[in-house]
MOPAC internal coordinates of N, CA, C and O (Angstrom, degrees):
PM7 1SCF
backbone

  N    0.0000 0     0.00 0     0.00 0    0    0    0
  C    1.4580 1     0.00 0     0.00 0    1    0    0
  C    1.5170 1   109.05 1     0.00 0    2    1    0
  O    1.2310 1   120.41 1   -31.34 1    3    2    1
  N    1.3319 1   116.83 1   148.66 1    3    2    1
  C    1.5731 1   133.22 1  -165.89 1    5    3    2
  C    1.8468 1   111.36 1  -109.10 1    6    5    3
  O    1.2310 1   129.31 1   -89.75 1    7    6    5
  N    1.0210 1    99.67 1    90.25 1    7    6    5
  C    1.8877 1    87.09 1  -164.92 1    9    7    6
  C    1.4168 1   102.26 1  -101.16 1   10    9    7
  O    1.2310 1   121.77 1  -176.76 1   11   10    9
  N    1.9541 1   114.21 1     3.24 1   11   10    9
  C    1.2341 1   115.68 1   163.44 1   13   11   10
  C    1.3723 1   123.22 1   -40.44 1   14   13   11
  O    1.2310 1   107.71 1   -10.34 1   15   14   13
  N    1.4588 1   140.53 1   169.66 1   15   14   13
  C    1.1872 1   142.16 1   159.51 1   17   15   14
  C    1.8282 1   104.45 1  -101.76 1   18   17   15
  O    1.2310 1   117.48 1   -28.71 1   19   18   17
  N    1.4832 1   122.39 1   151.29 1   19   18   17
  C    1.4035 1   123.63 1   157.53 1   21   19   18
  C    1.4197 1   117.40 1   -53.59 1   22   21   19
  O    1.2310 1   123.60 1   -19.00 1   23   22   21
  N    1.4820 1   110.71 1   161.00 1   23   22   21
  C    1.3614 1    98.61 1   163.44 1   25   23   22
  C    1.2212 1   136.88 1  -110.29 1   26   25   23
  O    1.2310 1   128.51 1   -33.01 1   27   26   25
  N    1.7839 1   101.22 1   146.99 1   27   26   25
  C    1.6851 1   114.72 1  -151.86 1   29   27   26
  C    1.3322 1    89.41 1    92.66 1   30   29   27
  O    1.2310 1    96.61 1   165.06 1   31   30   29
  N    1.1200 1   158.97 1   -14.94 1   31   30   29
  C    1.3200 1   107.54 1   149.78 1   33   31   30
  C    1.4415 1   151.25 1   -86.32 1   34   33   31
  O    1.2310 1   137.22 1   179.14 1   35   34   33
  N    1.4886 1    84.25 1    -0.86 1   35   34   33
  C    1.9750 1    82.05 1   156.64 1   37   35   34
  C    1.8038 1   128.92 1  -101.16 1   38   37   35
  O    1.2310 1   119.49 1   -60.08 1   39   38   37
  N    1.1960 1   118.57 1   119.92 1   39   38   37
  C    1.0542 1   109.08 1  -168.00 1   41   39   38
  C    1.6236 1   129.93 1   -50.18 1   42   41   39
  O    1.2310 1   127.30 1   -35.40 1   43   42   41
  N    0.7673 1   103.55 1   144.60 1   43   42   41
  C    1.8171 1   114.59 1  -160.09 1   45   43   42
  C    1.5873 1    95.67 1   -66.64 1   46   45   43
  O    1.2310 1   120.69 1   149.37 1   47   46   45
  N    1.0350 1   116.28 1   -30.63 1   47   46   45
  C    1.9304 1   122.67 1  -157.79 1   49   47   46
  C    1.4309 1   104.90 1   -83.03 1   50   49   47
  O    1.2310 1   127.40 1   145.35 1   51   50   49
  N    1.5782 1   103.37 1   -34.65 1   51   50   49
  C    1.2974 1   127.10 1  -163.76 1   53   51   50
  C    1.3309 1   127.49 1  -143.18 1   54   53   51
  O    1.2310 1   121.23 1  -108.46 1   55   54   53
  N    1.4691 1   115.26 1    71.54 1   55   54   53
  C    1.7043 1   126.03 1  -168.85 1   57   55   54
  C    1.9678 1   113.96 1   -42.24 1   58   57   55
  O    1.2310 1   134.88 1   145.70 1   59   58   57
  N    1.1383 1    88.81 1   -34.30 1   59   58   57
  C    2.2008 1    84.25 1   162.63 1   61   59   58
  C    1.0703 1   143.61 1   -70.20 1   62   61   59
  O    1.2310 1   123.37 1   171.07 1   63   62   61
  N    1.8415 1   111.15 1    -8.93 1   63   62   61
  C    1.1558 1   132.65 1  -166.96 1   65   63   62
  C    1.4036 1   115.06 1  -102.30 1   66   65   63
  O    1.2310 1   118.73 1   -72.11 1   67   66   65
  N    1.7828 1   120.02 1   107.89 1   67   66   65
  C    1.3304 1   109.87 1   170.30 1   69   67   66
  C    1.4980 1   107.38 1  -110.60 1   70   69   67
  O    1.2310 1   140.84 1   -65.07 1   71   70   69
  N    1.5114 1    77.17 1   114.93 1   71   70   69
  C    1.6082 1   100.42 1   169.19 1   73   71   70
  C    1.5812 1   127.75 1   -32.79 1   74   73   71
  O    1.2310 1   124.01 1   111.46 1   75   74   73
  N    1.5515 1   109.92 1   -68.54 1   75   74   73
  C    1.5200 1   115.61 1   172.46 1   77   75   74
  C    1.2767 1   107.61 1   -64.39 1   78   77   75
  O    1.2310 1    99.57 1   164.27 1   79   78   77
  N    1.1867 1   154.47 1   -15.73 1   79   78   77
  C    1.9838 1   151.18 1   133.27 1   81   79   78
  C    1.2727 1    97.08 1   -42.25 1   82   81   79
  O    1.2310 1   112.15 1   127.03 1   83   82   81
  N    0.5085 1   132.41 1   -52.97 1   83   82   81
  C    2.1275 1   127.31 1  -134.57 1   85   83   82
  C    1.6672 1    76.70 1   -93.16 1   86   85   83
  O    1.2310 1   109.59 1   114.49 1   87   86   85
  N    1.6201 1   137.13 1   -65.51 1   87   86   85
  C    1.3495 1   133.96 1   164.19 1   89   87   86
  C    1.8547 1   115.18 1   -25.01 1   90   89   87
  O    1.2310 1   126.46 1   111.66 1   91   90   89
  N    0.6601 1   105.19 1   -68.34 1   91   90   89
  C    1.5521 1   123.33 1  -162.81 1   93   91   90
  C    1.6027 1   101.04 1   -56.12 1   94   93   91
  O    1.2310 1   122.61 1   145.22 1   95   94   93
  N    1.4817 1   112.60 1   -34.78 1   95   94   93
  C    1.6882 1   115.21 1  -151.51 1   97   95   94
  C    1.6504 1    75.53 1  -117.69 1   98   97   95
  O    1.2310 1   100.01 1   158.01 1   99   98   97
  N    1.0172 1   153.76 1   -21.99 1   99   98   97
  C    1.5415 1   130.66 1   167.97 1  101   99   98
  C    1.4943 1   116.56 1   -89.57 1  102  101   99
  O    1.2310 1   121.67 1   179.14 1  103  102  101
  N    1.7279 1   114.41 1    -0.86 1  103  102  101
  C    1.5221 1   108.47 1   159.03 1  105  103  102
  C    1.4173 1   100.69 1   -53.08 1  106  105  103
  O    1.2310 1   126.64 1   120.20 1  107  106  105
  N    1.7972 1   104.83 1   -59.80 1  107  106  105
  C    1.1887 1   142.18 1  -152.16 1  109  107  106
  C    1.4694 1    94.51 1   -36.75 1  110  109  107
  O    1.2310 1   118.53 1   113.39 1  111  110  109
  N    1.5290 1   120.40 1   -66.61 1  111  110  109
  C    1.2839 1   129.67 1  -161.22 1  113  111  110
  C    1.9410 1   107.37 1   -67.88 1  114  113  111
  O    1.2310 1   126.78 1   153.35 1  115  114  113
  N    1.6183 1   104.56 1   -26.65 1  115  114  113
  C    1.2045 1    97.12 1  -164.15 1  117  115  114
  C    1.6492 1   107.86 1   -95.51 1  118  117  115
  O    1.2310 1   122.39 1  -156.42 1  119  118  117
  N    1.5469 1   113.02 1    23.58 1  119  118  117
  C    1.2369 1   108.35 1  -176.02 1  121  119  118
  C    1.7484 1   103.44 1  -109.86 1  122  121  119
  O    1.2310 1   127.30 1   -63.13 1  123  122  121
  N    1.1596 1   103.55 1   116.87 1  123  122  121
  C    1.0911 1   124.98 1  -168.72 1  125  123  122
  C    1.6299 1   128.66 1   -50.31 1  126  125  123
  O    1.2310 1   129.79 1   139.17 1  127  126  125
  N    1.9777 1    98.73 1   -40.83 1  127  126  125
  C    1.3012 1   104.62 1   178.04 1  129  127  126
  C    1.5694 1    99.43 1   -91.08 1  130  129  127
  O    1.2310 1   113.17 1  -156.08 1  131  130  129
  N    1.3185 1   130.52 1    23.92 1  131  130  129
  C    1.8990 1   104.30 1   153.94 1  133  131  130
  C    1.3807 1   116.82 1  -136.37 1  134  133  131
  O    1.2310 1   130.02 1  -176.16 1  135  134  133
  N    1.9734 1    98.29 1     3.84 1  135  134  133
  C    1.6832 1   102.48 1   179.22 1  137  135  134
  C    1.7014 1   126.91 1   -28.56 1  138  137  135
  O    1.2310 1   137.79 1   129.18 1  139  138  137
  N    1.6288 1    83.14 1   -50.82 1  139  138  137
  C    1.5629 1    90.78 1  -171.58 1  141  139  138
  C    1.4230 1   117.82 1   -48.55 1  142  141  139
  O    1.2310 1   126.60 1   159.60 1  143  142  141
  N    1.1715 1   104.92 1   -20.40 1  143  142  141
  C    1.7677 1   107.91 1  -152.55 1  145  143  142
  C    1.7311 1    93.84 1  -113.70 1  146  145  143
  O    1.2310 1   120.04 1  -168.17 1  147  146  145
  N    1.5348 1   117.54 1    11.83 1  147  146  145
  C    1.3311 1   110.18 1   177.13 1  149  147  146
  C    1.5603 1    95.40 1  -109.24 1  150  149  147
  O    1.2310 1   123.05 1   -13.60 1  151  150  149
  N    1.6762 1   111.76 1   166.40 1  151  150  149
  C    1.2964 1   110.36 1  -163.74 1  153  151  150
  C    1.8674 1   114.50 1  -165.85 1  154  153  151
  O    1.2310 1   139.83 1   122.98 1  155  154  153
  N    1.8523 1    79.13 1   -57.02 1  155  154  153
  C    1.4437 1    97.00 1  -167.09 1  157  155  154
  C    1.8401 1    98.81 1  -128.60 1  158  157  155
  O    1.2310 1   124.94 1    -9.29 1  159  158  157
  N    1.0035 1   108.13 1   170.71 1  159  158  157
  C    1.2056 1   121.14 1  -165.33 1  161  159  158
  C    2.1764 1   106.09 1  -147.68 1  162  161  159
  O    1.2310 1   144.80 1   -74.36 1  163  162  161
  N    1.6440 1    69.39 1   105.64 1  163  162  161
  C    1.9166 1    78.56 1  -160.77 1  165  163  162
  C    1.5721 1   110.65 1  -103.08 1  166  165  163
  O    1.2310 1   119.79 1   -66.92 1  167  166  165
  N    1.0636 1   118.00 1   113.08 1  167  166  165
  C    1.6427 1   126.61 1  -153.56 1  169  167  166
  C    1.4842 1    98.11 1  -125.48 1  170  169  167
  O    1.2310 1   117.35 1   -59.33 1  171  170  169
  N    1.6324 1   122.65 1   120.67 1  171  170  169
  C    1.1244 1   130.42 1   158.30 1  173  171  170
  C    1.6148 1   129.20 1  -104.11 1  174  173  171
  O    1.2310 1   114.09 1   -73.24 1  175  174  173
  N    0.9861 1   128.80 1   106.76 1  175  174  173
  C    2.0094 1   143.65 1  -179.66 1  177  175  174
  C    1.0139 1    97.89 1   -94.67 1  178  177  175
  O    1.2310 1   121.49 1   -18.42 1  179  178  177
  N    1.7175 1   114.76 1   161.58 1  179  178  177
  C    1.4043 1   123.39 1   163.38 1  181  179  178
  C    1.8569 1    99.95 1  -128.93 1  182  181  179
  O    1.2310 1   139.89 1    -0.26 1  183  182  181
  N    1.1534 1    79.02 1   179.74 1  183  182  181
  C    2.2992 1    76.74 1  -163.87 1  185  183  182
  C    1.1900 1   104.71 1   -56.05 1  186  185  183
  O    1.2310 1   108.87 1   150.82 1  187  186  185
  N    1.1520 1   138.43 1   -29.18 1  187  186  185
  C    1.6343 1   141.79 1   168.74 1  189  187  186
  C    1.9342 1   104.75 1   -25.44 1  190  189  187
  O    1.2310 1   138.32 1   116.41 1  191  190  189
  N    1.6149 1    82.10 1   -63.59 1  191  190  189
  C    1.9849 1    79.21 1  -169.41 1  193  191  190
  C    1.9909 1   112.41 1   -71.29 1  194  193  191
  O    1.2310 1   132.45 1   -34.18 1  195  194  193
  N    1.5449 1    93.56 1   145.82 1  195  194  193
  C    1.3811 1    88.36 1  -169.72 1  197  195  194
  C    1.5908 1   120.85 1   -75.49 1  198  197  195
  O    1.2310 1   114.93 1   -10.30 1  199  198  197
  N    1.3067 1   127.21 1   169.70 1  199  198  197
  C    1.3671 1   102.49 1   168.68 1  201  199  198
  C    1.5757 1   116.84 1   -84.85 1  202  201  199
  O    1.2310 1   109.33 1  -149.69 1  203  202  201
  N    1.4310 1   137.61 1    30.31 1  203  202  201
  C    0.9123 1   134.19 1  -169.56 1  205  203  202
  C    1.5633 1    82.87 1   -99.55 1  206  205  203
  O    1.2310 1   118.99 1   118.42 1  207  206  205
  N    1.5092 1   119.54 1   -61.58 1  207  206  205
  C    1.3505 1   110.48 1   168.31 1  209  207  206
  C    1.3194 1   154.41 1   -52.17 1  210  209  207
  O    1.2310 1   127.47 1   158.67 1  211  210  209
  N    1.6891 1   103.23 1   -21.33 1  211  210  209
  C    1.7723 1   110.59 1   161.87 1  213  211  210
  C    1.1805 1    92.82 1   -95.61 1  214  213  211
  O    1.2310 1   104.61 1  -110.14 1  215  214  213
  N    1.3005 1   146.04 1    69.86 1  215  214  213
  C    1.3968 1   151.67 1   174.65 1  217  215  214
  C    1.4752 1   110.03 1  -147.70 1  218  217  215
  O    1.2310 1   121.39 1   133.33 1  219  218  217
  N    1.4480 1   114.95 1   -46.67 1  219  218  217
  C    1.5152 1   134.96 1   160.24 1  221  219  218
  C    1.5883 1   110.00 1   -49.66 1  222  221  219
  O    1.2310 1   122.08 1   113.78 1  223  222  221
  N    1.4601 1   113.62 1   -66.22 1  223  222  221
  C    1.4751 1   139.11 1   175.65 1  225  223  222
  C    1.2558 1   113.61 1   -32.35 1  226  225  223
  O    1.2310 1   121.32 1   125.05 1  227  226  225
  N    1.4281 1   115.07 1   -54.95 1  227  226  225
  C    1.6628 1   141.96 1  -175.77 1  229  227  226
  C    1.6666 1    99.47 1   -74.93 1  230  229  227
  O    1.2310 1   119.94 1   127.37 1  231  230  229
  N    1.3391 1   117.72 1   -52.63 1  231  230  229
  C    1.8971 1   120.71 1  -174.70 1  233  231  230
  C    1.2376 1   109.11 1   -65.33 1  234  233  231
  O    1.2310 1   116.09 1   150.65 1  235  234  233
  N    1.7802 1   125.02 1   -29.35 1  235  234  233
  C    0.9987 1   129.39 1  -167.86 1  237  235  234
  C    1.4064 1   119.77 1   -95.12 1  238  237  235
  O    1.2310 1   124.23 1   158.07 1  239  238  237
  N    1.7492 1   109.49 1   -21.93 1  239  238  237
  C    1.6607 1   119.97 1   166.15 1  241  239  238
  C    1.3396 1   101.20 1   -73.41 1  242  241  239
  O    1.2310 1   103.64 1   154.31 1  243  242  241
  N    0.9682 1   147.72 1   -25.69 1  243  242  241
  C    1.3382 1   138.40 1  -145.22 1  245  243  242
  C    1.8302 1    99.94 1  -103.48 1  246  245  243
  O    1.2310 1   131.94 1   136.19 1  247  246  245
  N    1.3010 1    94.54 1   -43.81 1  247  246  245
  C    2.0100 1   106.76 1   172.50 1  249  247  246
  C    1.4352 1   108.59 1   -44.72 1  250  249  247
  O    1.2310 1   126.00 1   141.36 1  251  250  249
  N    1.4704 1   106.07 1   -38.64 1  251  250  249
  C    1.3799 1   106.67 1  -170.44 1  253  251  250
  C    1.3726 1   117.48 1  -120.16 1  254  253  251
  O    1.2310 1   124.66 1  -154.82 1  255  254  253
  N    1.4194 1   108.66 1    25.18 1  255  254  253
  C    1.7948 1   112.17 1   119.66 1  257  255  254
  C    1.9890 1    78.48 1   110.85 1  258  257  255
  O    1.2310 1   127.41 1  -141.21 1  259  258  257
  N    1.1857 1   103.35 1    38.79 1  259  258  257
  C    1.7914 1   111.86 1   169.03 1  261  259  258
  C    1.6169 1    90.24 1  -117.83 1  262  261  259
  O    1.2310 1   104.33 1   -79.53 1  263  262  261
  N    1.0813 1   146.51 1   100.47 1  263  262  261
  C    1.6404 1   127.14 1   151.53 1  265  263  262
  C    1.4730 1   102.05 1   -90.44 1  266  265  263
  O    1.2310 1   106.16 1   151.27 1  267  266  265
  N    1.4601 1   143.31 1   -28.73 1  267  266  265
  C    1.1019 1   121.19 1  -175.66 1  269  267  266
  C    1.7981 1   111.39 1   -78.32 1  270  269  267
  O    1.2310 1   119.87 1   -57.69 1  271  270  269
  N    1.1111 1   117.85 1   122.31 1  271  270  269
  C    1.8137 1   132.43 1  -169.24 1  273  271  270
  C    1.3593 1    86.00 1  -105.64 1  274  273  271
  O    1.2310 1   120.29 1   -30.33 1  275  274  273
  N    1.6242 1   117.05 1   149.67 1  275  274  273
  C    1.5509 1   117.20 1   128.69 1  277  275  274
  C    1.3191 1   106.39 1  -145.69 1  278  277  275
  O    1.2310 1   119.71 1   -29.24 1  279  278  277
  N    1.3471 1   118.16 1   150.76 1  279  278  277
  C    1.2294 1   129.33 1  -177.79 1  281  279  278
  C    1.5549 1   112.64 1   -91.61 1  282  281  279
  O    1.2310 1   110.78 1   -46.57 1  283  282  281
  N    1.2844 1   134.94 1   133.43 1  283  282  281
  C    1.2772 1   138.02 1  -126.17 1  285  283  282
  C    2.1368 1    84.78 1  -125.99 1  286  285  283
  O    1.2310 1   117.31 1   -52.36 1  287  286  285
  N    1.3676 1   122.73 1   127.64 1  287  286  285
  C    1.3637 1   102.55 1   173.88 1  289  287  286
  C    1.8339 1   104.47 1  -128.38 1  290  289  287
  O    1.2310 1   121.41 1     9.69 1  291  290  289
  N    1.0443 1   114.91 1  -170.31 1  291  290  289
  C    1.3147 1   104.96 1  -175.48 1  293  291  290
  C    1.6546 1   102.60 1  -139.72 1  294  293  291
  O    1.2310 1   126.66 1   -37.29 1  295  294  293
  N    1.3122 1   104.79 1   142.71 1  295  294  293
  C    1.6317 1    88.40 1  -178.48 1  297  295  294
  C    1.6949 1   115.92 1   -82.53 1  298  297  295
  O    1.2310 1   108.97 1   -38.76 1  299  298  297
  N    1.2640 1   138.25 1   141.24 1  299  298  297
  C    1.3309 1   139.85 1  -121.54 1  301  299  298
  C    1.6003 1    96.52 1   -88.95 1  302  301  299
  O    1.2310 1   115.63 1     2.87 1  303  302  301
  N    1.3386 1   125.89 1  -177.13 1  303  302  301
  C    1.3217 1   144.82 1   166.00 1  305  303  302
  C    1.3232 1   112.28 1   -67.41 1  306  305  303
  O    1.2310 1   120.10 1   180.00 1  307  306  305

């Protein structure tokens, strides 16, 4: 598994910030007919991804106007 980011998409100014997220989730917020029904921002990882990266994920929902996160788990095999 690849938990790298492309490049350019993390902002140079600001190593927590992914750009194409922070894009994607402030359409999200600025679209009028499903605002209401947006809120939370429900993200599932498995131990593979690091927490440096659901750390980015989480700084970068929140920039763009998600602060409520939850992390989504599954009960095991």
């Amino acid at each position: 598994k690849n938990s790298e980011f492309e490049s350019g998409a993390i902002d140079p100014d600001d190593r927590n910030f992914i750009k194409p997220l922070f894009t994607a989730l402030q359409k999200l917020n600025e679209n009028k007919d499903i605002k209401d029904k947006l809120g939370k921002v429900l993200f599932q990882a498995d131990q593979d991804i690091p927490y440096a990266t659901l750390r980015k994920v989480m700084y970068t929902a929140s920039m763009a106007g998600f602060p409520n996160l939850k992390l989504v788990t599954l009960a095991g095999n």
